[in-house]
C-alpha positions in Angstrom: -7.6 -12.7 -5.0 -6.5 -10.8 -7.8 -6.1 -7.8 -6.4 -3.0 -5.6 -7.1 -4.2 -2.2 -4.4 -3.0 -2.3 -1.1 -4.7 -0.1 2.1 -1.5 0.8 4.2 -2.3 1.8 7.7 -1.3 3.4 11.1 1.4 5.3 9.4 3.7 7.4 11.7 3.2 11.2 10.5 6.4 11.9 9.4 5.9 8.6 7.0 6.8 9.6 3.0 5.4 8.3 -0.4 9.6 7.6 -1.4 9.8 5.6 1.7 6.6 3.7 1.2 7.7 3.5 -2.5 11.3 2.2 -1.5 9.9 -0.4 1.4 7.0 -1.7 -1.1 9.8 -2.0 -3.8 11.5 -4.6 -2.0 8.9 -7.2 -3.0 8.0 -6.4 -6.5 7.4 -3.2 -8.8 5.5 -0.1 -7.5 3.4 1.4 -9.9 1.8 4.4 -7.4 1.7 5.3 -3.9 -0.8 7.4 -2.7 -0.3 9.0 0.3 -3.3 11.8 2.2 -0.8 14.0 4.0 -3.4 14.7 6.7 -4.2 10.8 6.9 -2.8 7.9 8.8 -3.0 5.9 5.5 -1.8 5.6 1.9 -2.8 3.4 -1.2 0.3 1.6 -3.0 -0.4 -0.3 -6.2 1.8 -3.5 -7.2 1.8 -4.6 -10.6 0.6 -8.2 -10.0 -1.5 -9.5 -7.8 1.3 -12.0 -6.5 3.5 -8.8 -5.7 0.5 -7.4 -3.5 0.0 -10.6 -1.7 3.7 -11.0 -0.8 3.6 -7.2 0.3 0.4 -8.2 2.5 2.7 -11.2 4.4 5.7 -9.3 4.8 4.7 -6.1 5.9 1.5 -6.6 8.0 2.1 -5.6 11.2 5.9 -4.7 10.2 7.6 -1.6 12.4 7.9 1.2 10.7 9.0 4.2 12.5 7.5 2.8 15.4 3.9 2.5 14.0 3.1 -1.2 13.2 1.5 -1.1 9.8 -2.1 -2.6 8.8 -1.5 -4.0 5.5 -4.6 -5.4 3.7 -5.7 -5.7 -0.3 -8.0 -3.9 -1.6 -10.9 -4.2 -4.7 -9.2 -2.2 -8.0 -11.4 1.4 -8.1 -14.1 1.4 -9.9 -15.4 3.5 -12.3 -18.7 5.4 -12.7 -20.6 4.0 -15.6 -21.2 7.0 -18.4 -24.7 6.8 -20.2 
C-alpha cells in the first residue's frame, strides 16, 4: 500500500478539522484535512504512506468524542485526463 489519504468516519458533529489535524499529528506530519461540515466524514492526508498506515492502526476504532472512528486508506485522487 502506498497510499498516503485516509477516509475518517463516524465523526461526532461537533468534530473540527484542528482537532482531526492535532489527533492525526501525533503519528506523523499532516499535510490536509478535509472535513464536509454537513458529513460524518473527513479526508486527512499524511505525508508518507508509513504515517497513514500507523494512523490506520492507532486510530481505527479509537473514541473520539464518543463516536468510534472508521479509519481506512484510501487510493490518491485522480485526475481527469485533458486531450
Amino acid at each position: 500500500m502506498n497510499h498516503t489519504r485516509l477516509y475518517v468516519g463516524d465523526l461526532a458533529p461537533n468534530s473540527t478539522q484542528q482537532q482531526l489535524h492535532d489527533l492525526f499529528g501525533t503519528v506523523g506530519k499532516v499535510v490536509s484535512v478535509d472535513l464536509a461540515h454537513s458529513s460524518p466524514f473527513a479526508f486527512v492526508e499524511m505525508a508518507s504512506a508509513i504515517e497513514a498506515q500507523q494512523a490506520v492502526k492507532q486510530y481505527n476504532g479509537y473514541n473520539l468524542d464518543g463516536s468510534k472512528l472508521i479509519v481506512y486508506s484510501i487510493p490518491p485522487r485522480s485526475h481527469p485526463r485533458m486531450g
